[in-house]
LOLUMTOR-623840 format. One record per residue (C-alpha): x, y, z. Coordinates in pm, 1 decimal. Layout:
+----------+----------+----------+
!        u !        v !        w !
+----------+----------+----------+
!        X !        Y !        Z !
...
+----------+----------+----------+
This chain:
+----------+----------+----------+
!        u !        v !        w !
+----------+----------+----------+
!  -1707.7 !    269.0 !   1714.8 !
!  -1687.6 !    569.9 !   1468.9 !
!  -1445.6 !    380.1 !   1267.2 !
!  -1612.2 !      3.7 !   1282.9 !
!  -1958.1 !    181.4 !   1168.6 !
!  -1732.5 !    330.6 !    875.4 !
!  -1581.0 !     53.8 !    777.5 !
!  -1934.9 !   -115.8 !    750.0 !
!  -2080.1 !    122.5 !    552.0 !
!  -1829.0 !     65.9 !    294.6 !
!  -1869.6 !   -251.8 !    309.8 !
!  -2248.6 !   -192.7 !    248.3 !
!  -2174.4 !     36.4 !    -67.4 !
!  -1910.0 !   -170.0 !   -206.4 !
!  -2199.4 !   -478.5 !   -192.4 !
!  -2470.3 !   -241.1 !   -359.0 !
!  -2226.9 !   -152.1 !   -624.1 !
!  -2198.2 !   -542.7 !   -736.6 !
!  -1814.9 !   -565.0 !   -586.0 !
!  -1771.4 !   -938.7 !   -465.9 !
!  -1845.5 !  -1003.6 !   -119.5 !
!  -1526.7 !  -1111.7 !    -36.1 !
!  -1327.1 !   -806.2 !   -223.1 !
!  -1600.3 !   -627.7 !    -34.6 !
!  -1466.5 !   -769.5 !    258.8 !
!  -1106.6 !   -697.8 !    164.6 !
!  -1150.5 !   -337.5 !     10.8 !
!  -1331.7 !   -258.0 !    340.2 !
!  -1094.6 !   -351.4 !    614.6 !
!   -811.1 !   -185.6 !    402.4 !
!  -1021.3 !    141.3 !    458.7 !
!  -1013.5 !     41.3 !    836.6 !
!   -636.9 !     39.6 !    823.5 !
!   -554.3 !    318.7 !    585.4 !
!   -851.5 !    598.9 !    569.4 !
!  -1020.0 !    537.8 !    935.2 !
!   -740.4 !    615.2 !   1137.5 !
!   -621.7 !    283.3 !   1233.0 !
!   -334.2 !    155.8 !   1418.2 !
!   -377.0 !   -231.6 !   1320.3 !
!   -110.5 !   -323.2 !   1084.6 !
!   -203.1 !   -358.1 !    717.2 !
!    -86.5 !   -748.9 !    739.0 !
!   -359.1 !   -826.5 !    933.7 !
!   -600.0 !   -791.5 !    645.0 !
!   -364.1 !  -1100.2 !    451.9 !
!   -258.7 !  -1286.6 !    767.6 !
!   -567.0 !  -1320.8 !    971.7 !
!   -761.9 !  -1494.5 !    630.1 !
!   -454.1 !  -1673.1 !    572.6 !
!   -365.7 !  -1838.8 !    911.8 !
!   -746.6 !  -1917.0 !    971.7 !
!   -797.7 !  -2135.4 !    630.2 !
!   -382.9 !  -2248.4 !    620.3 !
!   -373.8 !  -2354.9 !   1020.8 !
!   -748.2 !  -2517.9 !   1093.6 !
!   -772.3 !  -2857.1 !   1079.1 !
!  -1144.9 !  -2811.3 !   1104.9 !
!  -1166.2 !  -2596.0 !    811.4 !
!  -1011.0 !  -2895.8 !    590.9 !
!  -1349.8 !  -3067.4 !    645.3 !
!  -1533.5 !  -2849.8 !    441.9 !
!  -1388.1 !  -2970.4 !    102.9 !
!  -1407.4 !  -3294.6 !    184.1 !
!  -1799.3 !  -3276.1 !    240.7 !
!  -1836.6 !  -3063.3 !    -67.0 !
!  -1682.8 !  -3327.8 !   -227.5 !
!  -1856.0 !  -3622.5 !    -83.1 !
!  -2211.3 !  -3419.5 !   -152.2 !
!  -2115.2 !  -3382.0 !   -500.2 !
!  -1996.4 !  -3786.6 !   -526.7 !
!  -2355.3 !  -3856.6 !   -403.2 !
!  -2532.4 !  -3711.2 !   -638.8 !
!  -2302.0 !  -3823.5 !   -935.5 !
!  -2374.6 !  -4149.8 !   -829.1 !
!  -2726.1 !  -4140.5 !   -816.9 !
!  -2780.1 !  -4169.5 !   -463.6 !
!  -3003.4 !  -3870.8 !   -471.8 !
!  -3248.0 !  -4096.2 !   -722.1 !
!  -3256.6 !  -4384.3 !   -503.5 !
!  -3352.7 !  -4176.4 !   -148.2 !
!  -3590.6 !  -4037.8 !   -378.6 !
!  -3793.2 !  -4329.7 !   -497.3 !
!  -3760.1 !  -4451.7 !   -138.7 !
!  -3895.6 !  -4166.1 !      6.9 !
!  -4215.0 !  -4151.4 !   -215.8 !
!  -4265.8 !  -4538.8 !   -125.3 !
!  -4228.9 !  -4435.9 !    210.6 !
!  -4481.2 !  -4150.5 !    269.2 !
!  -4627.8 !  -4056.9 !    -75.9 !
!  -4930.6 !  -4231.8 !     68.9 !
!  -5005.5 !  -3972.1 !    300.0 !
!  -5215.9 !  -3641.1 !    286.8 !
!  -4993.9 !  -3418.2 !    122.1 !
!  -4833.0 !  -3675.9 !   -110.2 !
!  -4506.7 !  -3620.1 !   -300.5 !
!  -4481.0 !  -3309.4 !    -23.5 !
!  -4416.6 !  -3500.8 !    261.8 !
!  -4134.8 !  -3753.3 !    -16.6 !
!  -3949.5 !  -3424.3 !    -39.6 !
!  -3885.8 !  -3372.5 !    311.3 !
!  -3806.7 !  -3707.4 !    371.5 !
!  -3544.2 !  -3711.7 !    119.0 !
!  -3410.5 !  -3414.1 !    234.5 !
!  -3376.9 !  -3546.9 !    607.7 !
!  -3214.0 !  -3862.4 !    474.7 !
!  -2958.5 !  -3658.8 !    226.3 !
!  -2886.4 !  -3419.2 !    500.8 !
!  -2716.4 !  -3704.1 !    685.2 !
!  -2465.5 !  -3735.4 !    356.7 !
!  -2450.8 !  -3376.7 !    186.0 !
!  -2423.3 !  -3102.7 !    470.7 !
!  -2494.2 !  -2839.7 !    242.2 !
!  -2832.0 !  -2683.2 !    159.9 !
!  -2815.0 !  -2574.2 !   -160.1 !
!  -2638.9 !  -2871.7 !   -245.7 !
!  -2982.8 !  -3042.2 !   -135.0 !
!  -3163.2 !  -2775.2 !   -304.4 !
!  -3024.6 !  -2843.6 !   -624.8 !
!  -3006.8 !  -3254.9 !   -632.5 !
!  -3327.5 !  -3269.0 !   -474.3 !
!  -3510.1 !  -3029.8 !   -651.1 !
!  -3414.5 !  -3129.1 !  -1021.3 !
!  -3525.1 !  -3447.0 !   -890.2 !
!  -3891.0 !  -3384.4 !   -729.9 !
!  -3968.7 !  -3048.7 !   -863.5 !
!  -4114.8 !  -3205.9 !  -1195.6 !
!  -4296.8 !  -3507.8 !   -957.4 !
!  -4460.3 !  -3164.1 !   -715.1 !
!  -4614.3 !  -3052.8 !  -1070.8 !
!  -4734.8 !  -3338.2 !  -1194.8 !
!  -4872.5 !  -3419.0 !   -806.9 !
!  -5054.4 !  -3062.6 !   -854.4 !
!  -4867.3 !  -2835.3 !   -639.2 !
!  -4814.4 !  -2530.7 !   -792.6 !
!  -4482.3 !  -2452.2 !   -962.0 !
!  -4412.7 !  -2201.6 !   -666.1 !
!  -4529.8 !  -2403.0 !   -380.4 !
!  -4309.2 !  -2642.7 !   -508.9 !
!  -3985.6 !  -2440.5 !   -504.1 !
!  -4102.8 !  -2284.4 !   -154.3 !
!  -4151.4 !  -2647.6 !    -38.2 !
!  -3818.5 !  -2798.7 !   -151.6 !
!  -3598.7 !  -2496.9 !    -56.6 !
!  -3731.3 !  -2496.3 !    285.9 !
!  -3669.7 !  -2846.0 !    333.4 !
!  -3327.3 !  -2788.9 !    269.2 !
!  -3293.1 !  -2599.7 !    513.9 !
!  -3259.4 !  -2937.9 !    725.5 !
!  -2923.0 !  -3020.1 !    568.5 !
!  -2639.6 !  -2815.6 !    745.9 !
!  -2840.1 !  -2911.7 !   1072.6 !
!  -2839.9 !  -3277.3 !   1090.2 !
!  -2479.3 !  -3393.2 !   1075.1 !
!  -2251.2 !  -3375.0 !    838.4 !
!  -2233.9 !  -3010.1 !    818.8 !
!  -2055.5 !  -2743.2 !    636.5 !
!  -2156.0 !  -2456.9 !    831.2 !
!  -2122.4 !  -2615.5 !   1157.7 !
!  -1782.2 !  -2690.9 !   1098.3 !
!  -1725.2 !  -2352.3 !    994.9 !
!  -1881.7 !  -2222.4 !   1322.6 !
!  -1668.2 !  -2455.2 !   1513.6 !
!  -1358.0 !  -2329.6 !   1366.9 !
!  -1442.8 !  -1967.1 !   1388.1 !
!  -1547.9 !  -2038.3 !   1790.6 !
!  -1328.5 !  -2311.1 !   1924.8 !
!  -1618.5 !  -2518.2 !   1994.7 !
!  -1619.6 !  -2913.5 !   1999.1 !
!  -1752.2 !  -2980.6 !   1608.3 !
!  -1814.6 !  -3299.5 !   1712.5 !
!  -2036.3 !  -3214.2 !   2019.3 !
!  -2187.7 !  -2924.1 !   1743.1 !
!  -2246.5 !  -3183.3 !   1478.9 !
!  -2467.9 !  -3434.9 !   1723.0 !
!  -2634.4 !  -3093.8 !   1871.5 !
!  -2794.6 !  -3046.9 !   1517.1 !
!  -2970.3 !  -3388.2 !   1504.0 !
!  -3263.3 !  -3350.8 !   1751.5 !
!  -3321.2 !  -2956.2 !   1591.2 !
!  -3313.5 !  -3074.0 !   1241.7 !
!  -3586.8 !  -3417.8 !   1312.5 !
!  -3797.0 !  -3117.8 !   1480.3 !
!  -3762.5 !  -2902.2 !   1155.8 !
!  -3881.9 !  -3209.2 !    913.0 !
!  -4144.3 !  -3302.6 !   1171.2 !
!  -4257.1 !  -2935.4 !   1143.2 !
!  -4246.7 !  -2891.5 !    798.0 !
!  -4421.1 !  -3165.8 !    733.1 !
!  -4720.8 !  -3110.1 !   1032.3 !
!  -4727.4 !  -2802.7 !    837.3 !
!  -4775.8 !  -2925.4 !    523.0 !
!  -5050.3 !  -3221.9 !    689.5 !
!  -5279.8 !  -2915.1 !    753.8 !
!  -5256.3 !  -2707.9 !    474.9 !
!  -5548.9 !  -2714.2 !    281.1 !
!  -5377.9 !  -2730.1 !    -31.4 !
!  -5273.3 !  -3066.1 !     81.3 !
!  -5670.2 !  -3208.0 !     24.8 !
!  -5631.7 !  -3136.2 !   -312.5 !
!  -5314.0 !  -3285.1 !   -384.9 !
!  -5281.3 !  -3617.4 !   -533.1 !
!  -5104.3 !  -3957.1 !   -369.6 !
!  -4905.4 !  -4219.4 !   -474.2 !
!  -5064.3 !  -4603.9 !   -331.3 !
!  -4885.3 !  -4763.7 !    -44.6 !
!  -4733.0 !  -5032.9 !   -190.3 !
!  -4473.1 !  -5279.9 !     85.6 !
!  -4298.0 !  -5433.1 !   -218.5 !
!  -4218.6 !  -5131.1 !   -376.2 !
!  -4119.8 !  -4992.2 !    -26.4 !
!  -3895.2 !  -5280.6 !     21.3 !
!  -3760.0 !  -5253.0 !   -279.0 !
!  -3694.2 !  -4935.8 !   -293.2 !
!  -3499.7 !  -4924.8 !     73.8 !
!  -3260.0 !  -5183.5 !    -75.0 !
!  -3172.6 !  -4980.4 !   -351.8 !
!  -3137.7 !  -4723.9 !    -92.5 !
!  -2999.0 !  -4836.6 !    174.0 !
!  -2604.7 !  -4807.1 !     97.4 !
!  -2729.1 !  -4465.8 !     89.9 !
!  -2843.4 !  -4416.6 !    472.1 !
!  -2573.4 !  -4651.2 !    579.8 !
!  -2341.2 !  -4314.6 !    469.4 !
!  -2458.1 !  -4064.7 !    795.3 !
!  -2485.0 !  -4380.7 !   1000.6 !
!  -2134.3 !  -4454.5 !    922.3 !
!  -2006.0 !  -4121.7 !    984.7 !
!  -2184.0 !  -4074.2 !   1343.4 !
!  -2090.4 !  -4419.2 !   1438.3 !
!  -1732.0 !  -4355.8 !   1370.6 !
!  -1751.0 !  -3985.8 !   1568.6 !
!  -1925.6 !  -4184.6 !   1850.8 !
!  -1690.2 !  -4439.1 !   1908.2 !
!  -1348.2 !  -4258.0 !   1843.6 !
!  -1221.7 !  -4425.7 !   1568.4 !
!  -1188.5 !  -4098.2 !   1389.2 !
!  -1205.0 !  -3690.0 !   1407.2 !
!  -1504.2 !  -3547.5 !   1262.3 !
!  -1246.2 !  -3395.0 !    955.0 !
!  -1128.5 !  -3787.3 !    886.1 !
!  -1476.5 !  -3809.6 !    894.5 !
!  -1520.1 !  -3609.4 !    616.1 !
!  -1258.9 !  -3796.7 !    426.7 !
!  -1457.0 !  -4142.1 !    507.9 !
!  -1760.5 !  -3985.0 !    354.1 !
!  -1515.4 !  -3951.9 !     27.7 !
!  -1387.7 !  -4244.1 !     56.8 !
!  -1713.3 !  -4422.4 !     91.5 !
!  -1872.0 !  -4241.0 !   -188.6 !
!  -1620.6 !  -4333.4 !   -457.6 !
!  -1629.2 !  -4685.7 !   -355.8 !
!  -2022.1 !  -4690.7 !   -368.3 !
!  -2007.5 !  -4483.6 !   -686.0 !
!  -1729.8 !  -4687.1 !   -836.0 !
!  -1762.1 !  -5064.1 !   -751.3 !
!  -2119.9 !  -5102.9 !   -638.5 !
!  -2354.9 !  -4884.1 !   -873.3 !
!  -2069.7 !  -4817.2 !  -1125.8 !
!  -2174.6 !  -4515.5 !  -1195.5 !
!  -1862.8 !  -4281.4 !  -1120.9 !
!  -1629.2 !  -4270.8 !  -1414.9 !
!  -1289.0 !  -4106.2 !  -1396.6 !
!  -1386.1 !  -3887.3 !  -1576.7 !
!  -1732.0 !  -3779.7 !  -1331.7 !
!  -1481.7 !  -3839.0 !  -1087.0 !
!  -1210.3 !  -3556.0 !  -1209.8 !
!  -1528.0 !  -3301.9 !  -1303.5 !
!  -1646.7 !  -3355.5 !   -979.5 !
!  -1314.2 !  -3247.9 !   -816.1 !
!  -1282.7 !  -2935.8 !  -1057.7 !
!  -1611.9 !  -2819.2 !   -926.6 !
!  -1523.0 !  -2910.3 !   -565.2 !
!  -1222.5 !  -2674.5 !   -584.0 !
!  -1440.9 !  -2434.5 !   -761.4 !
!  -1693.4 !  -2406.0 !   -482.8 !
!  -1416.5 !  -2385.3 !   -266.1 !
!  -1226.6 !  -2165.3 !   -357.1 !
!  -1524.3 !  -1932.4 !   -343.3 !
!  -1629.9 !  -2029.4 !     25.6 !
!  -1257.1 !  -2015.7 !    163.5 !
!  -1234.7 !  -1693.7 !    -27.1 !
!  -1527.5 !  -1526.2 !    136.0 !
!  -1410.2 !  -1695.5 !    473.4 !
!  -1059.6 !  -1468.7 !    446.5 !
!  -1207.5 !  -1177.1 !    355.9 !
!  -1489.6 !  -1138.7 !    644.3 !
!  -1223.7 !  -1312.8 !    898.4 !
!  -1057.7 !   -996.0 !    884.4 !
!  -1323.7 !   -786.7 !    907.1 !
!  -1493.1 !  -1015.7 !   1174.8 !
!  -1118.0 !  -1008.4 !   1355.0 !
!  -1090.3 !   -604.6 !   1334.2 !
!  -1429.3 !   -583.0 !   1491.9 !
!  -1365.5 !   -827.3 !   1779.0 !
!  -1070.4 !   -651.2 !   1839.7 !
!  -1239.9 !   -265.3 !   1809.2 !
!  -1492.6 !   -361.4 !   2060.8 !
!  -1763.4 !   -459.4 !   1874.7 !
!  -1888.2 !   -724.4 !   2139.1 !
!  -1779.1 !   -505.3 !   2402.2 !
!  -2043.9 !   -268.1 !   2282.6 !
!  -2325.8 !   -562.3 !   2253.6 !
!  -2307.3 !   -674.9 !   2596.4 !
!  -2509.9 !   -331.7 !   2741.0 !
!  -2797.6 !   -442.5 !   2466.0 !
!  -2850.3 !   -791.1 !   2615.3 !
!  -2750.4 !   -701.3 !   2988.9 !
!  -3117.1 !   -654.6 !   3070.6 !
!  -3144.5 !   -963.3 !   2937.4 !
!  -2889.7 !  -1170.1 !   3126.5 !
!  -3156.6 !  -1394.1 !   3345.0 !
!  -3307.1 !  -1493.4 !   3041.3 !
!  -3068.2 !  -1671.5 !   2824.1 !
!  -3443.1 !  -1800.5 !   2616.4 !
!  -3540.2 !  -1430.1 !   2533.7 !
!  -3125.8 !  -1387.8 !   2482.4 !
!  -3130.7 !  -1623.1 !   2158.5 !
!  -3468.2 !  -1585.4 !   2000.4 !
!  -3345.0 !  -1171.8 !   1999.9 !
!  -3029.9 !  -1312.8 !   1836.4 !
!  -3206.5 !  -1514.7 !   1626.4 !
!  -3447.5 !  -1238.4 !   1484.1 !
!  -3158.3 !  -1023.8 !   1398.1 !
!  -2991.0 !  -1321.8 !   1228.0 !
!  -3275.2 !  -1375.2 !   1041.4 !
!  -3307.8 !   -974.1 !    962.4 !
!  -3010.4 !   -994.5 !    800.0 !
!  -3040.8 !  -1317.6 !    652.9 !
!  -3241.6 !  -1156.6 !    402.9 !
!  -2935.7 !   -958.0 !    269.7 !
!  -2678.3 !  -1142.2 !    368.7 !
!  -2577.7 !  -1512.7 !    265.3 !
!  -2492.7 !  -1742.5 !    526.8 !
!  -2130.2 !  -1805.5 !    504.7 !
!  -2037.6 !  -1416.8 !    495.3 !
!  -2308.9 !  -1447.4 !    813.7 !
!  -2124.7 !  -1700.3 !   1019.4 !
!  -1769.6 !  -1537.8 !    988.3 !
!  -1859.5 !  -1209.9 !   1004.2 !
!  -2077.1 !  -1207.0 !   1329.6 !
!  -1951.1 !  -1568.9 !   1526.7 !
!  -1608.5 !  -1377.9 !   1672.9 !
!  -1854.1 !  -1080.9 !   1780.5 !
!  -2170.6 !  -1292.4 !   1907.1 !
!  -1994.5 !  -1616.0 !   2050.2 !
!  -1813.5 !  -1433.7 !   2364.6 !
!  -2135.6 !  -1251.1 !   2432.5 !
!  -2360.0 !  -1545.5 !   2446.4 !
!  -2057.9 !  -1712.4 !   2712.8 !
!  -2080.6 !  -1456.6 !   2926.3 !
!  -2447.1 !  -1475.6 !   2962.8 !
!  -2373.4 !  -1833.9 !   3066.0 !
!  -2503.1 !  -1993.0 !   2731.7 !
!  -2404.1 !  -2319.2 !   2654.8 !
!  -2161.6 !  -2218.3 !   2293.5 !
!  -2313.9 !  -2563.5 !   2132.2 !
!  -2701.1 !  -2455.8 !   2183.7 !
!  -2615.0 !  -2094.8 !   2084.0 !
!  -2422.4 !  -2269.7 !   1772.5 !
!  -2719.9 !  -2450.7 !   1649.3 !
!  -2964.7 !  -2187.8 !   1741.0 !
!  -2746.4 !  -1916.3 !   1506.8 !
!  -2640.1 !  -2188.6 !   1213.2 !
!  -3021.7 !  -2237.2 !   1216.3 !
!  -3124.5 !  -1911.2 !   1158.8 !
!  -2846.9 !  -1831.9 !    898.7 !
!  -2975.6 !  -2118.6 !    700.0 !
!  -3326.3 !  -1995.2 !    728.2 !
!  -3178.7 !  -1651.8 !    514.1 !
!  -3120.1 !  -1863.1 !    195.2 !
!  -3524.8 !  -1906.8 !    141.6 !
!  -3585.4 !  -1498.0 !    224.6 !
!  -3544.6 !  -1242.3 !    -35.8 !
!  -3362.2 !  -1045.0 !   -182.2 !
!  -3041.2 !  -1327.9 !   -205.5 !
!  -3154.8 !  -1641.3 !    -80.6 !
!  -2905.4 !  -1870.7 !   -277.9 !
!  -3163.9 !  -2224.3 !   -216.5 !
!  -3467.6 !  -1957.9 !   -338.8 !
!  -3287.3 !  -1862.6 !   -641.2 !
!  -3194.3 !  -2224.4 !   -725.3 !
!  -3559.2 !  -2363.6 !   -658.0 !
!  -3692.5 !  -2074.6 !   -848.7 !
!  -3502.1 !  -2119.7 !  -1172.7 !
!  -3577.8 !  -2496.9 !  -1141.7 !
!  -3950.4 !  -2457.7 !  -1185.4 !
!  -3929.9 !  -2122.6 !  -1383.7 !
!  -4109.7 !  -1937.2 !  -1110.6 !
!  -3991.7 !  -1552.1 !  -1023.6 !
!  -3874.1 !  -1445.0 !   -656.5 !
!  -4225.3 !  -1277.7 !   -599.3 !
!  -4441.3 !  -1582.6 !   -634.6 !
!  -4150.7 !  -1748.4 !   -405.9 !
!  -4155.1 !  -1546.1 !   -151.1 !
!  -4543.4 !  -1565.0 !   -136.3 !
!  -4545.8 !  -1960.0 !   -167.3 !
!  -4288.1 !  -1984.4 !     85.9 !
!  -4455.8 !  -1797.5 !    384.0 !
!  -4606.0 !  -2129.8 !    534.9 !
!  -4331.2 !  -2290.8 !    552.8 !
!  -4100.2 !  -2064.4 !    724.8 !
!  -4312.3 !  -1967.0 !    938.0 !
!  -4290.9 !  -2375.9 !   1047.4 !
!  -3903.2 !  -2327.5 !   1004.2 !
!  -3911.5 !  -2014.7 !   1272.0 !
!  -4122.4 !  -2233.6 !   1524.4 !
!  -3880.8 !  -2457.9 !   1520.4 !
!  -3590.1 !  -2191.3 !   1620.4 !
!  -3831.4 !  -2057.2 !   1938.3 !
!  -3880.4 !  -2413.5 !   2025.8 !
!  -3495.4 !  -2463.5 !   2094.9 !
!  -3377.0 !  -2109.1 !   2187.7 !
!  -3579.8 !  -2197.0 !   2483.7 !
!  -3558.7 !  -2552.4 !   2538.1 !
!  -3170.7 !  -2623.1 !   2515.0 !
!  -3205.6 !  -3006.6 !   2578.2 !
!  -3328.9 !  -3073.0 !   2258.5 !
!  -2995.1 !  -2956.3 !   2141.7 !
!  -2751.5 !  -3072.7 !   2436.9 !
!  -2889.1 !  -3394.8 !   2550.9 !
!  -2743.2 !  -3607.2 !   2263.7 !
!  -2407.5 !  -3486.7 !   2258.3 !
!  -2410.2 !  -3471.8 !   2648.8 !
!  -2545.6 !  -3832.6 !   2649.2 !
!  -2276.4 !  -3925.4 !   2406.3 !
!  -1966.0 !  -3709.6 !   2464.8 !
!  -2031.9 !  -3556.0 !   2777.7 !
!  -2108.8 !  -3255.2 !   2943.3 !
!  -1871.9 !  -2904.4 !   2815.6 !
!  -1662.9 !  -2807.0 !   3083.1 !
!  -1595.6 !  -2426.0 !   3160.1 !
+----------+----------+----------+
């Protein structure tokens, strides 16, 4: 263990220095192998990062839904949830508040990514929380938290990723995040119901034409997750060719029905695709290794006496998990998060008899929660240059709302049916 806690603390310096995370990542296992008196051969420090990304089907989801996000909001779907959100609940105590969550519940079925919902959704409704009167920190807080929602409910980037990384059914993973990430809009907005900054915030007049209205400009738009789901469901396709629907129906929406996707939108879009990528599949190499050297030093091995006391109690098991995700959420981003710790945590949690779907949702949930806590929440940085607000005023805007984010994790670490009933209902049982 001499040599893994080594090998960390490199890691750890190499990060505080400003090196990359994933030459970080690199840089550190290569001490494993050459200064820590190692005998895993140097080619695992290539091969592992290079066989996960080359070899997983899975894995080639994640482009495709980067894509697909970034087709949606090229084609101004983003606009049109938007406008039917604040038809939908703008009337109600809390105004443009409760719009944003909305949105962000709807989008999440099409994006999968957070900060890809932080950014649409923000440029979007930031300006309308203003002029509504929340302050221009309440409003960041309030629309990076509700991002938060979009890597739960299917389709999801990081669940995919987890599902790779765990051998765990990403379709039973994907319908797993639905009930969980209705509970965290729900809570969010019951939050945001009591506040009393909500009294003093204006509303927008319930109005059924513009509603209707409004939901037919929209509803190509929430056709999209109903679309993908429906497919999952009924077999006609993997949740990867899933993905590639979600393209597929995003150029031809973008193209032939709004006309609003040019070739030229079209090719940007792909540059920045393989640009976000690239840095994603990057990291994902360079903490596989690491993640791979620790599973194979005994890293979970030396876990298990932590939780032992703890084995009767597979509630108290994940909400312990949880906190220490969350710990180092707040210097740690979520994709080094998932590879890193998934091969260490995942065989733990199965020996303890936990059901590798609820722990998946529980942990993807809590790594999400890290990108609105300081010091390097990504969604907090993007909300906060949005409305010109600094991290300070975030992070003290923001406290309401995670603390309705964190209810929602103890509410499933110890009631796992709101996580396995759907994909039990629907797909059946997991076998062991």
């Amino acid at each position: 263990m001499e040599s893994i806690l080594g090998m960390m603390a490199i890691f750890l310096v190499l990060l505080f220095l400003g090196v990359p995370v994933a030459f970080s990542f690199i840089l550190a296992a290569a001490a494993y192998v050459y200064l820590l008196g190692s005998n895993i051969p140097d080619t695992i420090i290539a091969a592992r990062g290079i066989t996960l990304v080359s070899e997983s089907y899975t894995i080639l989801a994640v482009p495709l839904f980067i894509f697909s996000a970034r087709l949606l909001n090229d084609a101004g779907m983003t606009d049109r949830l938007v406008r039917f959100a604040l038809a939908a609940v703008g009337h109600v105590r809390g105004g443009v508040g409760h719009a944003v969550i909305v949105a962000n519940m709807v989008m999440a079925g099409m994006s999968g990514s957070a900060t890809a919902d932080a950014a649409g959704i923000g440029q979007a409704m930031i300006p309308v929380l203003r002029k509504a009167g929340y302050s221009a920190a309440s409003a960041a807080a309030l629309t990076a938290s509700a991002a938060t929602i979009g890597p739960i409910i299917p389709p999801s980037v990081a669940m995919v990723l987890y599902a790779a990384l765990s051998n765990v059914s990403v379709g039973r993973l994907l319908l797993g995040g639905v009930v969980p990430g209705l509970l965290l809009g729900f809570f969010l907005m019951g939050s945001l119901l009591v506040s009393a900054e909500a009294r003093a915030l204006s509303r927008i007049p319930f109005d059924l034409g513009r509603l209707l209205s409004s939901a037919r400009d929209a509803v190509l738009s929430i056709l999209m997750p109903v679309i993908i789901l429906g497919g999952l469901l009924l077999g006609v396709y993997t949740p990867t060719e899933g993905a590639a629907v979600a393209v597929a129906y995003a150029l031809f929406i973008g193209s032939v029905v709004y006309r609003t996707l040019t070739p030229a939108i079209v090719w940007h879009g792909l540059q920045a695709t393989a640009a976000t990528t690239g840095v994603v599949l990057f990291i994902v190499m360079g903490a596989s290794s690491v993640g791979w050297i620790m599973t194979a030093a005994g890293a979970g091995d030396a876990l298990r006496p932590l939780f032992l006391p703890l084995a009767g109690n597979p509630g108290l098991t994940l909400l312990i998990i949880a906190g220490m995700t969350l710990l180092l959420g707040t210097a740690m981003e979520e994709v080094t998060m998932l590879v890193l710790m998934t091969p260490i945590l995942a065989p733990v949690v199965a020996d303890f008899g936990i059901d590798p779907v609820h722990f998946g949702v529980v942990f993807v949930l809590s790594t999400m929660i890290g990108l609105i806590t300081p010091p390097v929440g990504i969604s907090m940085f993007i909300t906060c240059h949005i409305a010109g607000v600094t991290t300070n005023e975030f992070t003290r805007a923001v406290i309401r709302p995670f603390i309705a984010l964190v209810l929602v994790v103890i509410v499933i670490c110890f009631f796992p049916d709101l996580v396995l009933w759907l994909p039990n209902a629907l797909i059946g049982p997991t076998t062991r």
